[in-house]
C-alpha positions in Angstrom: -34.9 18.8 17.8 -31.7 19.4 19.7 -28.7 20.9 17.2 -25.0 22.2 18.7 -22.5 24.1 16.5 -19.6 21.7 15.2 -17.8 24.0 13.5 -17.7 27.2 11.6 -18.6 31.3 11.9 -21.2 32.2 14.6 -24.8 32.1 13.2 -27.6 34.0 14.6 -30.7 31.7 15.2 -32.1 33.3 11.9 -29.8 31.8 9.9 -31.1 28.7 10.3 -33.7 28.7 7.8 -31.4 29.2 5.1 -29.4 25.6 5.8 -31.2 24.8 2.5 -30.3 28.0 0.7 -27.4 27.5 -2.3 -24.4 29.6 -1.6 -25.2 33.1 -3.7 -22.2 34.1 -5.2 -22.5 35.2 -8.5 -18.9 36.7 -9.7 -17.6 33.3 -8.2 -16.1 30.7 -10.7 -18.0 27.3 -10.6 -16.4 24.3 -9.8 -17.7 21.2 -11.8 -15.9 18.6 -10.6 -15.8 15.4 -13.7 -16.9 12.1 -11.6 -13.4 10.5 -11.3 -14.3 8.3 -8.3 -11.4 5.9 -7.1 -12.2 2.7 -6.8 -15.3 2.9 -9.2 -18.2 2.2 -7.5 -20.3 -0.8 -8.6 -23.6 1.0 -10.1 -23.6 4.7 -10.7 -26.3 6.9 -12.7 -25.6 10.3 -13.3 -29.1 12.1 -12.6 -28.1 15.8 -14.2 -27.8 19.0 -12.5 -25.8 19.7 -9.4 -25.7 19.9 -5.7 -24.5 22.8 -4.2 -22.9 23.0 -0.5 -24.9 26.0 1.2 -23.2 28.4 4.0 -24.4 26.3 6.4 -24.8 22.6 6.8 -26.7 20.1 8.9 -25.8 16.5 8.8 -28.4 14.0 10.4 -26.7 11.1 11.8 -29.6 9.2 14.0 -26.9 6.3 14.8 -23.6 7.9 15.4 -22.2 4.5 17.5 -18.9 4.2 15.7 -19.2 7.8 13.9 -18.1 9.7 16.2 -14.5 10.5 14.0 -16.2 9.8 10.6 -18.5 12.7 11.9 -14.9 14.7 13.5 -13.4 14.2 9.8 -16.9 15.3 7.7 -17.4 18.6 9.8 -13.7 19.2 9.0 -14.1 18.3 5.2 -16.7 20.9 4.7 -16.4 23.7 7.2 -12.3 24.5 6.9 -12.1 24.6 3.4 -15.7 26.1 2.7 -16.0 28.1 5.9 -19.6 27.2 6.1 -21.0 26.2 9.4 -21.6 22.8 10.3 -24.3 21.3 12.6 -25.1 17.9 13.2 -28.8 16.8 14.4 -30.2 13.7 15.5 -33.4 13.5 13.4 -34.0 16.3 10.7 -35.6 15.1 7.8 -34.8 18.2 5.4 -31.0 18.0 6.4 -28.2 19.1 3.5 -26.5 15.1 4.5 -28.2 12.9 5.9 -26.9 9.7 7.0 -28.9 6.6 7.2 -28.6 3.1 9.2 -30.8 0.4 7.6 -33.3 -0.7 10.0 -33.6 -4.1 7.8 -30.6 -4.8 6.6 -30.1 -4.6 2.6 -28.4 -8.3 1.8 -26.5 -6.8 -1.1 -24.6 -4.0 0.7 -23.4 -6.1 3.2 -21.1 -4.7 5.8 -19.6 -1.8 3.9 -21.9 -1.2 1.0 -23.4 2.0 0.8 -26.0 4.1 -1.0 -24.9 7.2 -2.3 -27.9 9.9 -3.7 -27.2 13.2 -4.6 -29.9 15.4 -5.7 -29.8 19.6 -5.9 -30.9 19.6 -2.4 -29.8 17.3 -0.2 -27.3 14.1 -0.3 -28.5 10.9 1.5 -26.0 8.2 2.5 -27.5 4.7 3.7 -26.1 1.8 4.7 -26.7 -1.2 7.0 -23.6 -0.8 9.2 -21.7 2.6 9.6 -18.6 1.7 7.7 -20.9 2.2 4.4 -21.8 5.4 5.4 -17.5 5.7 6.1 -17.3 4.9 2.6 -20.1 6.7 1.3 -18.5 9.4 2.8 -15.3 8.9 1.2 -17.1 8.8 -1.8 -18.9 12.1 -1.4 -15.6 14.0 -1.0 -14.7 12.6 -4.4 -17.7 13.8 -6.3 -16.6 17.6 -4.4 -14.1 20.1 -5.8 -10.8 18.7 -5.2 -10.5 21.9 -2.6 -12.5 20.0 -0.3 -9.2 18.4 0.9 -7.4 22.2 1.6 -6.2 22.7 5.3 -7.4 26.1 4.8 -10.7 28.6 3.3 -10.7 28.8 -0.4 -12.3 31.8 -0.8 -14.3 33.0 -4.2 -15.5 28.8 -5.2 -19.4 27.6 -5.4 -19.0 23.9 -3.9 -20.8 21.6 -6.1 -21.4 17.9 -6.6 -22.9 16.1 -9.8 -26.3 14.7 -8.7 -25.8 10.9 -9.1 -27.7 7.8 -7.8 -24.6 5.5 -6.3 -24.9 1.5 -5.2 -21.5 0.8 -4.0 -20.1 -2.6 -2.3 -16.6 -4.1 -2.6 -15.7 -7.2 -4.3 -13.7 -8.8 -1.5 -13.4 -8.6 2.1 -9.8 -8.2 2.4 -8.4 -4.9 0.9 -4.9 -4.4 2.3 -1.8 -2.8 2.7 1.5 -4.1 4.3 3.5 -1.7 5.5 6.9 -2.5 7.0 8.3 -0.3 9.8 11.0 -2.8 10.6 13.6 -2.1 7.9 12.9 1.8 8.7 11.0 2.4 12.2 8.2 5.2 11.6 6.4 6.8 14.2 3.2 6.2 16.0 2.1 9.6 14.1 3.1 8.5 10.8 1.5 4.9 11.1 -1.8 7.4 11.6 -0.9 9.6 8.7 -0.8 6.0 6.4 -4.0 4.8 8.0 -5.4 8.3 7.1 -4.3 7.8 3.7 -5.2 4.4 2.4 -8.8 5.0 3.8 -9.5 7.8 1.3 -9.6 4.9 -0.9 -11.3 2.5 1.0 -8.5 0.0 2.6 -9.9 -2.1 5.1 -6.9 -3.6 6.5 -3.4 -2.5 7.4 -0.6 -5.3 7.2 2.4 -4.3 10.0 5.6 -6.3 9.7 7.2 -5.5 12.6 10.0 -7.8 13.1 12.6 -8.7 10.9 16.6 -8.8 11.0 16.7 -5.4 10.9 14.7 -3.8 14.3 12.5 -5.2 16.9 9.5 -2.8 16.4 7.0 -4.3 19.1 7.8 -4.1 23.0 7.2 -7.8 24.7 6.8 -6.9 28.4 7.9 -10.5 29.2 11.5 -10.3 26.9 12.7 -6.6 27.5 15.7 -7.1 25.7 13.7 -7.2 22.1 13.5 -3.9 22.5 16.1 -2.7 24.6 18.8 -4.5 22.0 16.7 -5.7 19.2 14.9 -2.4 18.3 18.2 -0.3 17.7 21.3 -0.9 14.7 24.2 1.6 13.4 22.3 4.3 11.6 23.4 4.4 7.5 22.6 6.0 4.6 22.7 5.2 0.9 21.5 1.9 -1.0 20.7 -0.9 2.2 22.2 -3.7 1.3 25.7 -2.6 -0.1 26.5 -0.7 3.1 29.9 -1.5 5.3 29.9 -3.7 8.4 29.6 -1.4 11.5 32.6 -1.0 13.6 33.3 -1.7 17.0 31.6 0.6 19.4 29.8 2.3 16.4 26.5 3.9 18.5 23.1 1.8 17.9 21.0 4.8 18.1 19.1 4.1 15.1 15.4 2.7 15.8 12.4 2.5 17.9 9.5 0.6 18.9 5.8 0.8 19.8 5.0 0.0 22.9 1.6 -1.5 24.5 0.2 1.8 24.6 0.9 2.9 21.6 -0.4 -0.5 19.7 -3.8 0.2 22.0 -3.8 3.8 20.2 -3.0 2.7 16.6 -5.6 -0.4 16.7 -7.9 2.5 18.0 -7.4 4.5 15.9 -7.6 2.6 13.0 -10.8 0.6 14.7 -12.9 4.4 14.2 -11.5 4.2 10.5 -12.7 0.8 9.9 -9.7 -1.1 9.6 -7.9 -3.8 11.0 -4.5 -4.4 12.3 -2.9 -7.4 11.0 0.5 -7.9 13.2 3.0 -9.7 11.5 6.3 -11.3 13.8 8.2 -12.8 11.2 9.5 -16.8 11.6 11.6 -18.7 11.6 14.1 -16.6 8.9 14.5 -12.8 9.2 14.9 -13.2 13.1 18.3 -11.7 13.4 17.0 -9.1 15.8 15.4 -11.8 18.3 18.5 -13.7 17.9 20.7 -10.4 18.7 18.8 -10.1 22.3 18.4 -13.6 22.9 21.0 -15.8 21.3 20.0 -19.1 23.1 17.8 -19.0 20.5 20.1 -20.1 17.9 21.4 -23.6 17.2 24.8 -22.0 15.8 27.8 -21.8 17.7 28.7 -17.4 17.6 25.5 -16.1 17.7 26.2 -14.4 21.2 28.0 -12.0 18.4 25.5 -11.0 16.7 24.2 -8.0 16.1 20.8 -6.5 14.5 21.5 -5.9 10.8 22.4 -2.2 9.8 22.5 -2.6 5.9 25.0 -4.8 5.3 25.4 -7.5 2.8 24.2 -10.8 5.0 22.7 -13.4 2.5 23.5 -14.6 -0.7 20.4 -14.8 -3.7 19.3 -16.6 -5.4 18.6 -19.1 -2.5 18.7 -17.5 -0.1 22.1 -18.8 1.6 22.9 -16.7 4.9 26.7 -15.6 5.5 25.2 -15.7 9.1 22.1 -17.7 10.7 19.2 -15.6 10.8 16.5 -18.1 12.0 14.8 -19.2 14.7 16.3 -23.2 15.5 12.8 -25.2 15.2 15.2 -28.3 17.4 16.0 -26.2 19.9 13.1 -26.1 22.6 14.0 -22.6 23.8 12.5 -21.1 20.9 8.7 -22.2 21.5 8.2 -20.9 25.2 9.9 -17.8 23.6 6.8 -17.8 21.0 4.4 -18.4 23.4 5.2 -15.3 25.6 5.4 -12.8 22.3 2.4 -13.9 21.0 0.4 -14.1 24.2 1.3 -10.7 24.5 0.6 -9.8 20.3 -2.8 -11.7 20.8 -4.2 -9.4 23.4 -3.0 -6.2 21.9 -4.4 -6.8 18.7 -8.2 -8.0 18.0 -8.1 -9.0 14.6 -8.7 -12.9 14.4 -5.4 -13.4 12.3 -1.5 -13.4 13.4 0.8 -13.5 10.5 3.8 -15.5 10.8 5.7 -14.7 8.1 7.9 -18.2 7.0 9.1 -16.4 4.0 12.9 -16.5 2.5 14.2 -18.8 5.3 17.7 -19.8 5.1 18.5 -23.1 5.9 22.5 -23.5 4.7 23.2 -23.4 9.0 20.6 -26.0 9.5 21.9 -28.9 6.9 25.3 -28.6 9.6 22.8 -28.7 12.3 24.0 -32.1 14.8 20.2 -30.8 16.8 18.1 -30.1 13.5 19.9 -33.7 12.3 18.5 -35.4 15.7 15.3 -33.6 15.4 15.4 -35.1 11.9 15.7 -38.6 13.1 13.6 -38.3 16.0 10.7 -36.9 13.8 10.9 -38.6 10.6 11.5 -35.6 8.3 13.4 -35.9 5.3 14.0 -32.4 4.1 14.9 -28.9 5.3 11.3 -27.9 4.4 9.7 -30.7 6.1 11.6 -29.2 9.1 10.1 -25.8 8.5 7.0 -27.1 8.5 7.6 -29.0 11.6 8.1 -25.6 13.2 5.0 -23.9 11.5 3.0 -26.7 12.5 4.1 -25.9 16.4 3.3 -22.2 15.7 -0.3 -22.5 14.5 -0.6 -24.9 17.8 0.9 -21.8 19.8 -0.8 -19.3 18.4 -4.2 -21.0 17.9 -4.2 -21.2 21.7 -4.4 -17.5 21.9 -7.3 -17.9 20.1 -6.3 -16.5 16.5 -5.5 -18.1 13.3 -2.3 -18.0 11.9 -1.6 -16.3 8.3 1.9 -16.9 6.7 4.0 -16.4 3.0 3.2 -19.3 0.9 6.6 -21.0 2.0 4.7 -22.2 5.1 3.1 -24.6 1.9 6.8 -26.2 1.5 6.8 -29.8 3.3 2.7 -30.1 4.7 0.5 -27.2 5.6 -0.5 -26.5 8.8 -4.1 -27.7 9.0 -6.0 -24.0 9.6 -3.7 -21.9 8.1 -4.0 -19.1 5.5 -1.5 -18.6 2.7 -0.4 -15.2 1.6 0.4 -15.6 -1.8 3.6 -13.8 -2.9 5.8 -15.6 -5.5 3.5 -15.5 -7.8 0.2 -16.8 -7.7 1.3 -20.2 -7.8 1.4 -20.9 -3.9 -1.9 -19.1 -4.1 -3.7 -21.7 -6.4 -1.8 -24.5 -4.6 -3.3 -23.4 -1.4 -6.9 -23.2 -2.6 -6.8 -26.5 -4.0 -5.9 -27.6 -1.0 -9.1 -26.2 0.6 -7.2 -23.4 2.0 -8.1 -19.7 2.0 -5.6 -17.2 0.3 -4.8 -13.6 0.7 -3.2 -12.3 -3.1 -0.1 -10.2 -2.9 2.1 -11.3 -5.6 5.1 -9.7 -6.9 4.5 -9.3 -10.2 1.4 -7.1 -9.4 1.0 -5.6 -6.1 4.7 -5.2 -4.7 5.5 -1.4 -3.8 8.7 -1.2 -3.4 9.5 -2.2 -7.0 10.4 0.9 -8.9 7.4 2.7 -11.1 9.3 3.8 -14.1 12.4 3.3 -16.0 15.6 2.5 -14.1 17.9 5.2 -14.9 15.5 7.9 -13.2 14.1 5.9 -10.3 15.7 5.1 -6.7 17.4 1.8 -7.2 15.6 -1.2 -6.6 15.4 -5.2 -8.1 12.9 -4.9 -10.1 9.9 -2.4 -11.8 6.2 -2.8 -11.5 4.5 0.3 -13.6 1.0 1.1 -13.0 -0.6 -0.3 -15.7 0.6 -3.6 -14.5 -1.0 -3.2 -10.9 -4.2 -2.5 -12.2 -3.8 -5.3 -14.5 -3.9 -6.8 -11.0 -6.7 -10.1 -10.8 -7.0 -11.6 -7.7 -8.9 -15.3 -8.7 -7.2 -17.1 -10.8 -9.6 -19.2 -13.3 -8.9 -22.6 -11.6 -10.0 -22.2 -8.0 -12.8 -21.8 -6.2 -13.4 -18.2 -5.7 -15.1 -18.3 -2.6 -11.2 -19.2 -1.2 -10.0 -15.9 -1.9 -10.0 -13.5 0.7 -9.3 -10.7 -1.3 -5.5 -9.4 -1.5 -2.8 -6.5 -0.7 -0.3 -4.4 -1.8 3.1 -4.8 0.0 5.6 -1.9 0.6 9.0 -3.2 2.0 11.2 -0.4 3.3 15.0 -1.6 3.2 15.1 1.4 0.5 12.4 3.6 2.0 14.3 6.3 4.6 11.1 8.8 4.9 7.4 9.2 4.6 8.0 11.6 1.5 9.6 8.4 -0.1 6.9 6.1 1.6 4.1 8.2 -0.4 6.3 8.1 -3.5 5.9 4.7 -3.9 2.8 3.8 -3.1 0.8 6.5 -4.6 -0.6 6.0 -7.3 0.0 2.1 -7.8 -1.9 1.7 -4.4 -5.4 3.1 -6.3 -5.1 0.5 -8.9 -4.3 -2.1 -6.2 -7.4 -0.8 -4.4 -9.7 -1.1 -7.7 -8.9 -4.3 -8.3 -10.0 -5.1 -4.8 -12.8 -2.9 -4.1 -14.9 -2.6 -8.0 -16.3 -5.4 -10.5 -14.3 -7.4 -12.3 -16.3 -5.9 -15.2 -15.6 -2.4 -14.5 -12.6 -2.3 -15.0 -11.2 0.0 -17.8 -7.7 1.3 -18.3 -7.5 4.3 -20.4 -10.4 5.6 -17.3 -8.7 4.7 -14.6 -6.0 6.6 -16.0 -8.2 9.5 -16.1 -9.5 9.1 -13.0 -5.9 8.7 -11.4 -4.7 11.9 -13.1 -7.8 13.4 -11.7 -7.2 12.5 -8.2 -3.6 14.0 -8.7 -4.9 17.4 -7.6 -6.5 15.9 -4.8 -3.2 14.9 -3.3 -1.6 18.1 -4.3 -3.7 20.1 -1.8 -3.3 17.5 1.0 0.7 18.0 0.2 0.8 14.0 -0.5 3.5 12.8 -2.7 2.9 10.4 -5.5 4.9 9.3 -8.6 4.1 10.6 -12.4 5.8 7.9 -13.5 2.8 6.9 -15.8 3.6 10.1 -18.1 7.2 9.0 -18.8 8.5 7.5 -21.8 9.3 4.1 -21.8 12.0 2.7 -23.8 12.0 -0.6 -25.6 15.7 -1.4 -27.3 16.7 -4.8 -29.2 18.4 -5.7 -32.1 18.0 -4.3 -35.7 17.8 -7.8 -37.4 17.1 -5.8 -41.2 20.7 -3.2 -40.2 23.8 -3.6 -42.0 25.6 -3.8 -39.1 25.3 -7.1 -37.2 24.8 -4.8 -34.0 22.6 -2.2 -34.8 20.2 -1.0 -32.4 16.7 0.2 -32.7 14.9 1.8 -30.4 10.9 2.1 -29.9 9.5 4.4 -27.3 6.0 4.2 -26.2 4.0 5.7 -23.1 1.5 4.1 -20.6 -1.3 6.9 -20.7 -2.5 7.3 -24.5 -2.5 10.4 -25.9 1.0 11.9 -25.5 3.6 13.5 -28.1 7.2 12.2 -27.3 10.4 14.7 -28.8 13.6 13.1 -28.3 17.4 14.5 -29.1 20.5 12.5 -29.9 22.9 15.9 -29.5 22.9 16.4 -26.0 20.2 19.1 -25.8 17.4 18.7 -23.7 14.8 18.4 -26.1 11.0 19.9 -26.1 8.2 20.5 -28.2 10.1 22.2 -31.1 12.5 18.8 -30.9 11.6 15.7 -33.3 8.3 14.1 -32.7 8.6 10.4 -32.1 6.6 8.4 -35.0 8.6 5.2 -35.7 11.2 3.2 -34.5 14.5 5.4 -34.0 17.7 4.2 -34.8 20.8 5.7 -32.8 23.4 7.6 -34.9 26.5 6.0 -34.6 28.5 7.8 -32.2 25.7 9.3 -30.4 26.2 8.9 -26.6 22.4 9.7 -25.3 19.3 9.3 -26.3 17.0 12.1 -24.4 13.1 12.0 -24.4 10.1 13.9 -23.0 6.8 13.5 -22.9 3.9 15.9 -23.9 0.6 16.8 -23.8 -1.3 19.7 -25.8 1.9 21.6 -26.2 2.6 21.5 -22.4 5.3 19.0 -20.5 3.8 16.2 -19.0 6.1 13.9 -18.1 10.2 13.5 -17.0 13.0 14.2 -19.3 14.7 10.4 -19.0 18.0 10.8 -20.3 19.1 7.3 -21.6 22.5 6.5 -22.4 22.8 4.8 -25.4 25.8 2.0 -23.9 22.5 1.2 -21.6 20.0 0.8 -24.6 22.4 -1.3 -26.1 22.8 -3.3 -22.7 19.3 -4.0 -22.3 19.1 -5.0 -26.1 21.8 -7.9 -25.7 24.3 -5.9 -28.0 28.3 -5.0 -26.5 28.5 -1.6 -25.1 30.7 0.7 -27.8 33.7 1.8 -25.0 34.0 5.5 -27.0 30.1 6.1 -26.1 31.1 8.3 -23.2 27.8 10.3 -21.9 28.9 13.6 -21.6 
């Protein structure tokens, strides 16, 4: 039996008898890690007692065809932080973790179910692919010491594991996560740093929209100037949207692209992760970019003047109505050659069977004044301006089905006929979602109300500005089937993280931690499984886990949230009342009217507070067992009022 050092301290040969040998370190404190496990895993039995990691570790991995970085990351997991040495055999039956490919496959584990046994001397993982043992893996660093994620030796810690007996499988097949790297470009590396992330919690696909109005992000050998002009805007800073024209001559040095080698790396990369790249080039709205390099691609007279969006106000909501035309002309016959080189050239970089095509939020005020969308009108026989649309989706799918992949778009691509093969991505709602499956299609779930990440987590006046809130316990509220379709039509779903707010990774791992472990709950565990107030534990849990791998997250569940409307039984026809409550149970709210910045010596919230009359702010923070817990929100009371329907008082002045 043939064994080479991975990692850790030099060993003499003697050593090696003591693989099996608990780590003897008696003054050491014991870590007992509770089982917080995120998503919960479909069966587990606690079995009593504990596994402990001794100083040095052999992993048998008979198959290691597509382990090879699973095996990279587990000898890093447990040598670095442990300082034990790590060895990896090809056969040894009395290994610490053994790793097991089903000969006969198990029908119930499918393709990334996974058996999970930890005993006091050994942990077994099988599975009958190797993404199971992936997860099972991903599962094993969860039932560790939340130290098992340090960078570095934590010295004076026994390493232990509950014993448990785990059958693990997911509920659907499509577990994603968009992320959008045209409104902000990021990196090749951080692209990597978000795969490495969403995996811990097994994500199986990774959504990138990587064209919109605002940057090119994908080179097109065959059209240079998508990136040479549409990959690069004025750079600005503050709230996207609200931001001034550029001037003349202003530098567009803000941007960047991926090029063919770097899309060969990333769908590599995430390939040895077990997850697919979904590339999404988004038509026939939010094309400004294209149009900016190309502007024969336009039916509007002026759009050789345009220019990729920096931040500026362009369109007009509800609608949309566009102050400039931002789409793709489906009458003008430039456009579809221009489709067929970018996605002959998307098609080979990416494997993954599906080609999103967005379709979403297309304007199409420029196309009702259209003389060529009028004759294409005529010529056709369509009636409406989505019947148009649809006209174009329909010579998409054709375009892109000849590359040989499907085609996946928003549920706008619904509006005016369906193209035949096409799967919907369900995002207002799930209303173009049940639609769809009625219509025999298959659906992807990401609807706003649940799954959008760039919503803000808590209460407005402490959160970076954005449209609209989703809080935590909403997402996990998350159900992908809705009772009247067929199940078997749904795909599974995603969470989507637009990025016209989103400067930084910092702020990237803001918002989708932790809303993106409910998302992947919902996606991953039974239906039945499903319980709040633990998930809650469970996310708290997995808190220190991120601490040590310096991952940002928001608290946001913690906060107090504040729910102001009319006192109906005041004297006053306007008085206020104000109820305060928090998502995670078991917290002790003190508030202040004076100014102060109250704590645990402060009033205690019990009932319904109303505002004294010429009190400006209402201040409140949350705790737990004496300690702070969650933010001081400082609420003024005008807003309160605001929110409550009343008129603002003009002498409450926050100080």
């Amino acid at each position: 039996m043939k064994k080479f050092i991975i990692a850790g301290s030099i060993l003499f040969s003697g050593l090696m008898g003591l693989a099996q040998q608990p780590l003897r370190q008696p003054a050491a404190p014991v870590a007992v890690t509770p089982i917080s496990l995120i998503p919960a895993p479909v069966s587990l039995r606690p079995d009593g007692g504990h596994f402990t990691l001794p100083p040095v570790i052999t992993i048998e991995a008979r198959d290691r065809q597509d382990l090879a970085a699973t095996l990279v990351d587990l000898v890093r997991h447990l040598s670095l932080p442990t300082g034990a040495a790590v060895s990896i055999a090809k056969v040894d039956p009395g290994a610490t973790i053994r790793l097991i490919v089903n000969k006969t496959p198990e029908a119930v584990l499918g393709e990334e179910g996974y058996h999970l046994t930890v005993s006091p001397r050994h942990v077994v993982i099988q599975a009958n692919r190797a993404a199971g043992l992936f997860y099972g893996i991903q599962s094993l660093y969860q039932l560790l010491p939340k130290e098992i994620e340090s960078p570095v030796r934590v010295h004076g810690m026994v390493w232990r594991a509950p014993c448990v007996t785990i059958t693990d499988y997911p509920r659907f097949g499509w577990r994603g996560l968009m992320f959008d790297v045209s409104r902000h470009f990021f990196t090749k590396a951080e692209v990597k740093q978000f795969i490495d992330e969403m995996v811990k919690y097994k994500y199986n696909l990774l959504h990138l929209h990587l064209t919109d109005d605002e940057g090119w992000r994908i080179e097109i050998k065959s059209l240079p100037k998508l990136t040479s002009v549409g990959a690069w805007r004025v750079d600005k800073v503050g709230t996207f949207g609200t931001f001034s024209a550029p001037a003349p001559g202003e530098p567009r040095n803000y941007g960047g692209f991926y090029t063919h080698d770097d899309i060969r790396e990333l769908v590599q990369y995430a390939k040895e992760r077990f997850v697919n790249i979904l590339p999404e080039v988004d038509v026939p709205g939010h094309s400004l970019a294209a149009i900016a390099s190309y502007p024969e691609l336009s039916c509007t007279a002026g759009a050789e003047n345009y220019q990729v969006r920096s931040g500026e106000k362009f369109m007009n909501w509800p609608g949309p109505v566009a102050l400039i035309d931002n789409t793709l002309c489906p009458a003008n016959e430039k456009v579809y050659p221009f489709l067929d080189a970018v996605f002959t050239e998307v098609a080979q970089l990416f494997p993954f069977g599906y080609i999103h095509v967005g379709g979403d939020e297309c304007a199409k005020n420029f196309w009702e004044k259209s003389d060529a969308i009028r004759q294409l009108m005529q010529k056709e026989g369509l009636k409406t301006m989505e019947e148009v649309q649809s006209y174009f989706e329909k010579r998409v799918e054709k375009i892109v089905g000849s590359k040989g992949k499907k085609v996946i778009g928003w549920d706008e691509i619904l509006e005016g006929g369906l193209a035949p093969n096409a799967l919907v991505m369900s995002w207002r709602g799930v209303k173009g979602g049940i639609q769809a499956a009625k219509m025999g299609h298959e659906v992807v779930m990401s609807p706003t109300t649940f799954v959008y990440l760039d919503y803000m987590q808590g209460d407005a006046v402490v959160e970076p500005p954005v449209y609209a809130t989703l809080r935590l316990k909403t997402a996990y509220s998350f159900e992908p089937v809705p009772d009247s379709v067929d199940a078997k039509l749904i795909r599974g779903g995603q969470g989507n993280l637009w990025t016209e707010q989103v400067y930084n990774m910092r702020h990237m791992e803001y918002m989708i931690w932790p809303r993106s472990l409910a998302i992947a709950e919902c996606l991953w565990s039974p239906k039945e499984k499903k319980d709040w107030n633990d998930f809650a534990r469970r996310t708290e849990a997995n808190f220190g886990r991120m601490d040590l791998e310096q991952v940002k997250y928001a608290r946001s569940m913690f906060d107090p949230i504040f729910m102001p409307k009319k006192d109906s039984s005041g004297a006053a026809a306007d008085s206020l009342i104000v109820q305060l409550s928090t998502e995670v149970e078991g917290l002790d709210l003190y508030y202040s009217f004076d100014n102060s910045n109250p704590d645990n010596f402060y009033p205690k919230y019990a009932a319904p507070l109303i505002p004294p009359r010429d009190a400006s702010m209402l201040k409140v923070i949350s705790y737990r067992g004496g300690r702070p817990i969650g933010r001081q929100i400082d609420m003024p009371i005008n807003e309160l009022r605001r929110r409550a329907g009343l008129s603002t008082r003009p002498w409450l002045k926050p100080d």
